[in-house]
C-alpha positions in Angstrom: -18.9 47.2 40.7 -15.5 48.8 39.9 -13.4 45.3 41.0 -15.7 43.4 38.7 -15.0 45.7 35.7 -11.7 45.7 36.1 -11.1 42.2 36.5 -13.7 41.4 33.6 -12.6 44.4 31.2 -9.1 44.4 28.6 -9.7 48.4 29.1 -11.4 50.4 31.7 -11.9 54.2 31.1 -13.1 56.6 33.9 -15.1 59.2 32.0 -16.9 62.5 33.0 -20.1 63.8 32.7 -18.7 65.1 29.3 -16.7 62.4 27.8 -13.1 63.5 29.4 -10.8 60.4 30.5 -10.0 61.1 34.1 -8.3 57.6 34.2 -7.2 54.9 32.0 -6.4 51.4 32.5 -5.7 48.5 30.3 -5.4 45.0 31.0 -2.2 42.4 30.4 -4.3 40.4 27.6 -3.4 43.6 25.5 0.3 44.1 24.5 1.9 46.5 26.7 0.9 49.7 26.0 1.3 53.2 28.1 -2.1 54.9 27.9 -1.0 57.9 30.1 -1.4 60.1 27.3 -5.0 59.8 27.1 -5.8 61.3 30.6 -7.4 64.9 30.2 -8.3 63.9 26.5 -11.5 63.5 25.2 -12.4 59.9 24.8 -13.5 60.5 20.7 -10.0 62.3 20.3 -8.5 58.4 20.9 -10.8 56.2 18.1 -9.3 55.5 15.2 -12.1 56.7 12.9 -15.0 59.9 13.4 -17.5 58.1 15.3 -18.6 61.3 17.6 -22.1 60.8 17.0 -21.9 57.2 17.9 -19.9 57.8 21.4 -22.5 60.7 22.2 -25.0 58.6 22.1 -23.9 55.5 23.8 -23.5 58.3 26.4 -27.1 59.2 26.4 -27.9 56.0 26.9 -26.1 55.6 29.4 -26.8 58.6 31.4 -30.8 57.7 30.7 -30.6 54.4 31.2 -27.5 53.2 33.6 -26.3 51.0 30.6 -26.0 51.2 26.8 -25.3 49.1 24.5 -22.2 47.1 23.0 -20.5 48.9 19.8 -17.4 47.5 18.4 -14.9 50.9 17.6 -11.2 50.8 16.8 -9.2 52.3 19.4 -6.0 53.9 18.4 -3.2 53.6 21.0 -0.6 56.3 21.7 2.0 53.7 19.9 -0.1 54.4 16.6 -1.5 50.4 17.1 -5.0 50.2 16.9 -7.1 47.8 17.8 -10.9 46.5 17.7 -12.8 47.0 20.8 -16.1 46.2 21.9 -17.5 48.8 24.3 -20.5 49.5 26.5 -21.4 52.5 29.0 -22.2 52.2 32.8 -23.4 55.0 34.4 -21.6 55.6 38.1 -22.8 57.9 40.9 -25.4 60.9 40.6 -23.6 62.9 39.3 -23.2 61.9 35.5 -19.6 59.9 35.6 -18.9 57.4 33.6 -17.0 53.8 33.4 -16.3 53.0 30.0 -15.5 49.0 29.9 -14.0 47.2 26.7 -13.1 43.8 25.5 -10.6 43.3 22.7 -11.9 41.6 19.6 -8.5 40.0 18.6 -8.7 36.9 20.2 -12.9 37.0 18.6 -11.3 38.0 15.3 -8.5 35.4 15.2 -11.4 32.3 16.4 -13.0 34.1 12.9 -10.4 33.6 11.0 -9.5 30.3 11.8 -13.4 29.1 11.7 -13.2 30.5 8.2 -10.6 29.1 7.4 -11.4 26.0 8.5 -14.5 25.6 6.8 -12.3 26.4 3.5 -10.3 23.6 4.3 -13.4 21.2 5.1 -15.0 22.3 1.7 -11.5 21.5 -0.5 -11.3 18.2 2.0 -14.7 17.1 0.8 -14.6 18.3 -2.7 -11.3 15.8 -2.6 -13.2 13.2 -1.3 -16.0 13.7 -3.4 -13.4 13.6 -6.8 -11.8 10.7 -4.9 -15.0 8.6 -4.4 -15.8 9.6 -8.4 -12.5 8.1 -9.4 -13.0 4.9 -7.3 -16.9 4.5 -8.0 -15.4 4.8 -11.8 -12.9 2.5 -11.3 -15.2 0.1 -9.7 -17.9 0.2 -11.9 -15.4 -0.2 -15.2 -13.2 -3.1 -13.4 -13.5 -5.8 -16.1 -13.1 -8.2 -13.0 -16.1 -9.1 -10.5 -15.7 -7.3 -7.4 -18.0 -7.4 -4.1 -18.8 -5.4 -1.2 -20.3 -7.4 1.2 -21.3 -6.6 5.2 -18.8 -8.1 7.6 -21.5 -8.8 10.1 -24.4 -9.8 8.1 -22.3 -11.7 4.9 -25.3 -9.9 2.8 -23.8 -7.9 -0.7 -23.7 -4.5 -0.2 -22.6 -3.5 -4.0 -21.3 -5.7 -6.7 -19.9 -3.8 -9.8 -21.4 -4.8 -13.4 -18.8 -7.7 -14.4 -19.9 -9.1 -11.0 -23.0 -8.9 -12.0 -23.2 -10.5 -15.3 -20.3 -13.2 -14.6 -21.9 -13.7 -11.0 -25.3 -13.3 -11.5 -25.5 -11.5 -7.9 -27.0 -8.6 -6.7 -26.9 -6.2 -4.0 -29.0 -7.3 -1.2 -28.4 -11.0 -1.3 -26.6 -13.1 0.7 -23.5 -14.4 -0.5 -23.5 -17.4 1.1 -26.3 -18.6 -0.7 -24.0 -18.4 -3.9 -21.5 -20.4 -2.6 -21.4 -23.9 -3.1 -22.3 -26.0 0.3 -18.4 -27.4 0.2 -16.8 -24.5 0.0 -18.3 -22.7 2.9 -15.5 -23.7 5.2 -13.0 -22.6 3.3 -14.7 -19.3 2.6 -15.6 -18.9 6.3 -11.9 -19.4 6.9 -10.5 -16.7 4.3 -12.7 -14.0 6.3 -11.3 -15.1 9.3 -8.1 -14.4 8.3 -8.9 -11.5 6.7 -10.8 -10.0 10.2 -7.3 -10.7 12.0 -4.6 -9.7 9.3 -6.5 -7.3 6.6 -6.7 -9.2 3.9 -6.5 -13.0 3.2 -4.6 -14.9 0.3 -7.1 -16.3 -2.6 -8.7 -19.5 -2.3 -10.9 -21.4 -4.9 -14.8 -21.2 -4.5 -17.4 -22.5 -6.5 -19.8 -19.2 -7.0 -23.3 -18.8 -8.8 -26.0 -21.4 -10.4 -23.5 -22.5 -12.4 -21.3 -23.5 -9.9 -18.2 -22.1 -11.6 -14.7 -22.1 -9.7 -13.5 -18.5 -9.2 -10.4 -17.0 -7.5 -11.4 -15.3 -4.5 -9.7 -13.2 -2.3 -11.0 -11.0 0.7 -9.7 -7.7 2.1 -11.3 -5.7 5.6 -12.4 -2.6 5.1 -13.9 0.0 7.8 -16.4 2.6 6.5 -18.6 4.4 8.1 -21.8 2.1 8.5 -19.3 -0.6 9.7 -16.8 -3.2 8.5 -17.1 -4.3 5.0 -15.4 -7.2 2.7 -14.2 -6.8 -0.3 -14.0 -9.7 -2.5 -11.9 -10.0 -5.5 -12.8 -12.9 -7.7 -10.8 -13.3 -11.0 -12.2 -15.0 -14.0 -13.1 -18.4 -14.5 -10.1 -20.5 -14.7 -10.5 -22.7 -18.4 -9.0 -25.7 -16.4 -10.5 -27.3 -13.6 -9.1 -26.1 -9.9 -8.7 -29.8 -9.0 -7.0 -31.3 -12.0 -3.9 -30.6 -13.8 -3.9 -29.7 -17.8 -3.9 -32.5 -19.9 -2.0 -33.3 -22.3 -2.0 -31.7 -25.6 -0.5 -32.9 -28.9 1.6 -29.7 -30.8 0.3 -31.0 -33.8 -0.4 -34.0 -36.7 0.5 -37.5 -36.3 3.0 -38.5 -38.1 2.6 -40.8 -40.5 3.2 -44.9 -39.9 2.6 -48.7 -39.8 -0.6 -47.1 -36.7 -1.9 -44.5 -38.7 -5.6 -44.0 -39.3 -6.7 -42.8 -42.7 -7.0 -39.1 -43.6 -9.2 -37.0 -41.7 -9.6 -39.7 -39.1 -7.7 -40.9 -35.7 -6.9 -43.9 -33.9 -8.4 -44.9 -30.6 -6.4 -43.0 -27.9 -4.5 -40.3 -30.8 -5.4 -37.0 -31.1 -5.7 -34.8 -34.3 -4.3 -31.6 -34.2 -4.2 -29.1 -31.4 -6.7 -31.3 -29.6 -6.4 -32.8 -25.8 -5.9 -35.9 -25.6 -6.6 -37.2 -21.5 -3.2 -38.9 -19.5 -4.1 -41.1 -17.0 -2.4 -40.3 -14.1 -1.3 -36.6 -14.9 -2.1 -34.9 -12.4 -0.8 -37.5 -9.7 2.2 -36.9 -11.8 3.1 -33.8 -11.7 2.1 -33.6 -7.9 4.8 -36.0 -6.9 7.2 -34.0 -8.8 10.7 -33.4 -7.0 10.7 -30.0 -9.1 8.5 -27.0 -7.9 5.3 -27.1 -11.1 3.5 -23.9 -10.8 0.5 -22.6 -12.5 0.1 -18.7 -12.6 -2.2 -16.2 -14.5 -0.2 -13.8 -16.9 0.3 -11.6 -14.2 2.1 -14.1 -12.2 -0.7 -14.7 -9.3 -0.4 -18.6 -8.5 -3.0 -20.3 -9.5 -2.1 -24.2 -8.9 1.2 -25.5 -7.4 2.3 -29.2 -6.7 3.6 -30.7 -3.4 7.3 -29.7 -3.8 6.7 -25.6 -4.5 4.4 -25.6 -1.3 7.9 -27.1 0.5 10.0 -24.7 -0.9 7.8 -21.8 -0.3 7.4 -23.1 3.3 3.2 -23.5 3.0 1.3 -25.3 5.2 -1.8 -25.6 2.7 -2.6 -24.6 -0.9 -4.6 -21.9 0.2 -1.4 -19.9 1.6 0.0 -20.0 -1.7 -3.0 -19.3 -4.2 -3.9 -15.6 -5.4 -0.3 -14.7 -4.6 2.2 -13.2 -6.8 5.6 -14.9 -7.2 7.2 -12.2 -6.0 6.3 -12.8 -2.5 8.8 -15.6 -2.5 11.8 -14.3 -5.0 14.6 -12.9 -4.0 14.3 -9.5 -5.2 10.0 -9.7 -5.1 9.6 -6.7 -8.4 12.6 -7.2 -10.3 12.6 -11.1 -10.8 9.3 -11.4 -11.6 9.2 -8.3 -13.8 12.1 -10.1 -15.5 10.6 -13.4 -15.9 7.1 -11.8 -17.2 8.9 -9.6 -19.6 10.6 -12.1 -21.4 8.3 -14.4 -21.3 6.2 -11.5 -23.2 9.0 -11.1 -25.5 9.8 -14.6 -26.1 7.5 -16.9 -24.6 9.9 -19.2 -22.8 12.3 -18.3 -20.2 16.0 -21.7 -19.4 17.5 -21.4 -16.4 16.8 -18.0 -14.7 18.8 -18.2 -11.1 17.4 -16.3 -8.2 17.1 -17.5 -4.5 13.2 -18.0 -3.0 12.7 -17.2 0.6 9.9 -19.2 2.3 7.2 -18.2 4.8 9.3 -18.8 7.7 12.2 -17.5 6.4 14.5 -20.8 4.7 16.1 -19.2 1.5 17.4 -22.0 -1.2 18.5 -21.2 -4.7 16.3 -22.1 -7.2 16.5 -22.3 -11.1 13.4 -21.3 -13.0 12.1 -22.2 -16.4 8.6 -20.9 -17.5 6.5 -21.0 -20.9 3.5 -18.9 -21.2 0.3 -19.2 -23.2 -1.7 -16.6 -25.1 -5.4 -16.7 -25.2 -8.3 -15.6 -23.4 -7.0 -16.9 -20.3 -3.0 -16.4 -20.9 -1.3 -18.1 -18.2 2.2 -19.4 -17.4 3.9 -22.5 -16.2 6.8 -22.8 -14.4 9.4 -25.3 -13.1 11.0 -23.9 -10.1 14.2 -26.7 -9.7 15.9 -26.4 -6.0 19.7 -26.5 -7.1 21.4 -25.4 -3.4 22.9 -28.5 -3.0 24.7 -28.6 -6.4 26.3 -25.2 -5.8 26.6 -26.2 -2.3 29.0 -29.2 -3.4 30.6 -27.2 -6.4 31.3 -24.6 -4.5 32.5 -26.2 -0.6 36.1 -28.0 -2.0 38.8 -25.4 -1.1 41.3 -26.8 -4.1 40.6 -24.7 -7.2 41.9 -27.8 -9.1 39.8 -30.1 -7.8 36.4 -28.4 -8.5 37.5 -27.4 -11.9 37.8 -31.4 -12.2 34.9 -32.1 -10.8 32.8 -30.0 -13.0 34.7 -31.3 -16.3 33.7 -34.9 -14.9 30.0 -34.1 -14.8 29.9 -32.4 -18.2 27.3 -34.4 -19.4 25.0 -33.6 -16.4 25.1 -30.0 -16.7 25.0 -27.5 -20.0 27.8 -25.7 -21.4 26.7 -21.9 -20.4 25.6 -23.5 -16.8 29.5 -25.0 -16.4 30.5 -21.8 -17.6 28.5 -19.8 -15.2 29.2 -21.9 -12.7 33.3 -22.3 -13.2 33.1 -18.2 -13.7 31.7 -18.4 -10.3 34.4 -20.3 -8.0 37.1 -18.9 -9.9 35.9 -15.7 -9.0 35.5 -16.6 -5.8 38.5 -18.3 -4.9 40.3 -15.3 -6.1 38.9 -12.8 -4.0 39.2 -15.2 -0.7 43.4 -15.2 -2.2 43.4 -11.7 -2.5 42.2 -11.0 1.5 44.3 -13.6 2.2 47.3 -12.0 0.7 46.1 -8.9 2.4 45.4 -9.9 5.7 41.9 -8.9 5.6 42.0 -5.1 4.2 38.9 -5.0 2.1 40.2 -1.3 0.5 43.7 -3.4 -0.5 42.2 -6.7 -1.6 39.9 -4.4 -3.9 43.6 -2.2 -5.5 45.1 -5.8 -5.9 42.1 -7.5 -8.1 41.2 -3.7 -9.6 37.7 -3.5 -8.4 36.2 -0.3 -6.3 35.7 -1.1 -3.1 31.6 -1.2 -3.9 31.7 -3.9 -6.7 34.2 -5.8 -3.8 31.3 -5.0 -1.2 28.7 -6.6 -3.9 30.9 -10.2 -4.8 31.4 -10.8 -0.9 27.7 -10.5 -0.2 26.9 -12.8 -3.5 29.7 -15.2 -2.6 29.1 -15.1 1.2 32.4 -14.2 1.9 33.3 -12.7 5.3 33.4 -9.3 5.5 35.3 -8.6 8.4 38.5 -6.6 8.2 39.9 -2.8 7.8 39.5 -0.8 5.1 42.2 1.7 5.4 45.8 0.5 4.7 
């Protein structure tokens, strides 16, 4: 009995008949602590607060019944530390001694605390995710864009917020295939595909709802707690058909002459004002294109592209291509298309804006964009994206200065006068710097004292130029 209460016990006190510590012994779990002191001491001289009647009477009970019952007491240590300890009485031998056996609460105490304060945590966690899901369920529900949720498994809508609703005319608990047009299941089996493998899958054009109306659509995986979910993103319906190109539209009144109809009226094949008059042939047009002709929504998402942007941007398909912004493909993704966007909203037209566009698979050409945008309901853009690498590539590969100079001055009339400005700017600069390391054997901190540029702006023209960059840059 004594070995199992002392292996099972953080203190063990050895008591008389009236309460007198005859031995004391206290356990490693505790910190070390001498407990000598308390030998010949009455055990309610060492609690920490006047609990005599308490320790009398788990003494009775003891005495009367072999055991009494746990009571938690602090228990003041000669060091002056106290501690909580839970006690309880056994009653040894006939002659009235006592074994006192106690556990420390601490470790009890501490579990307590953390418990508490982990359920504090848990309530702020959920109260976050409860202002969280508010927000979202908000931003849902006020999205002035259709939006579904639909069951990965089961394809059946889960939730569809209100502009879904009234643009879609669908409803939770249908199916969305049987919205889709017949045709356009393949393609729309083929976007969750790639959505199940990579997250999300680039916009394609579906034909959604009785009406049959073409929509953007793009899909994203999400897991909740059900199960996997889709969320479909379908922006508004484009004014233009997804399979034909604009046509074209005359800026205003015929002029008058020997073919003009009378007032009010229009020749066969004119148009009156701001009206669209049909080009056959248009659209085959503008497809065979050598010049990149994109489509995008005022935000800059793609919306149609010809033959020669999908070759520049490295696309297998239209699909890869569609729902994407044109940063994906720019050379610096925010800035160039925050650039174009912005002055397009200041000005409506952007002439010549250089940048460099980096396909899918990693081929970068340099590219000159012009756009025009147009207002409306459904504003939208247009752009001609014009590959001109291998016009700076033969401007720029002659090593005589003279010689380029003349070669640019002999295809004035090909090229504008701020473009051969631009572009002479540009070898002359060039040519200089190449000189300069020339002159100084390579020593980037030198070349930069002799053409008076800190050694960052130097850093800057060699990466634009392509120059090496090899060399030292102490002296």
């Amino acid at each position: 009995m004594t070995g199992v209460t002392l292996a099972s016990s953080d203190i063990t006190l050895s008591l008389d008949k009236d309460g007198v510590i005859l031995e004391a012994t206290v356990s490693a779990n505790l910190p070390e602590e001498s407990v000598s002191a308390w030998v010949g001491r009455p055990w309610t001289d060492t609690v920490g607060a006047p609990v005599g009647e308490q320790i009398r009477g788990m003494m009775a009970d003891a005495h009367r019944h072999g055991l009494s019952a746990f009571h938690a007491l602090t228990q003041r240590f000669p060091s002056g530390r106290e501690y909580p300890i839970e006690y309880t009485l056994v009653r040894v031998g006939a002659k009235g001694g006592l074994v006192v056996v106690g556990r420390s609460r601490l470790a009890v105490d501490e579990l307590q605390s953390r418990l508490l304060a982990t359920q504090r945590a848990r309530e702020q966690d959920y109260w976050k995710l409860r202002e969280i899901e508010t927000r979202s369920r908000f931003l849902f529900d006020s999205s002035g864009e259709a939006v579904l949720l639909v069951g990965a498994e089961t394809l059946q809508v889960l939730e569809a917020n209100p502009a879904a609703i009234r643009g879609l005319g669908v409803a939770p608990g249908w199916h969305i295939l049987d919205e889709i047009a017949p045709a356009d299941h393949a393609s729309f089996r083929g976007m969750l595909q790639r959505a199940r493998e990579g997250g999300r899958a680039p916009g394609i054009v579906v034909r959604v709802g009785a009406g049959q109306v073409a929509w953007t659509m793009r899909a994203s995986l999400m897991a909740t707690e059900p199960g996997q979910v889709f969320m479909l993103h379908l922006t508004p319906p484009l004014p233009l058909e997804p399979a034909a190109w604009p046509a074209a539209t005359t800026p205003g009144p015929i002029a008058p002459g020997p073919l003009a109809a009378p007032a009010g009226q229009a020749l066969p094949g004119q148009a009156s004002a701001g009206q669209t008059l049909p080009v056959p042939g248009l659209a085959a047009l503008l497809e065979r294109l050598p010049d990149g002709i994109v489509l995008a929504s005022s935000r800059g998402e793609v919306l149609q592209a010809n033959t020669s942007f999908l070759d520049m941007a490295q696309a297998a398909a239209p699909a890869v291509v569609l729902g994407q912004g044109l940063g994906r493909w720019l050379q610096q993704s925010g800035a160039d298309l925050d650039v174009i966007l912005a002055n397009l909203a200041r000005h409506g037209a952007v002439r010549l804006f250089a940048t460099s566009l980096t396909g899918e698979l990693g081929s970068t050409v340099q590219v000159e964009i012009s756009a025009a945008s147009v207002s409306g309901e459904h504003g939208m853009i247009g752009l001609v994206v014009r590959d001109v690498s291998r016009r700076l590539q033969a401007a720029e590969d002659p090593r005589d200065l003279r010689a380029v100079l003349e070669g640019l001055t002999a295809g004035m009339g090909d090229h504008s006068l701020p473009e051969l400005v631009r572009l002479t700017s540009d070898i002359v600069e060039r040519h200089c710097i190449e000189k300069a390391l020339q002159r100084c054997h390579g020593n980037r901190r030198a070349t930069a004292d002799m053409l008076g540029l800190s050694r960052q702006s130097l850093y800057g023209k060699l990466k634009r130029h392509g120059i090496d960059r090899g060399g030292e840059d102490t002296e």
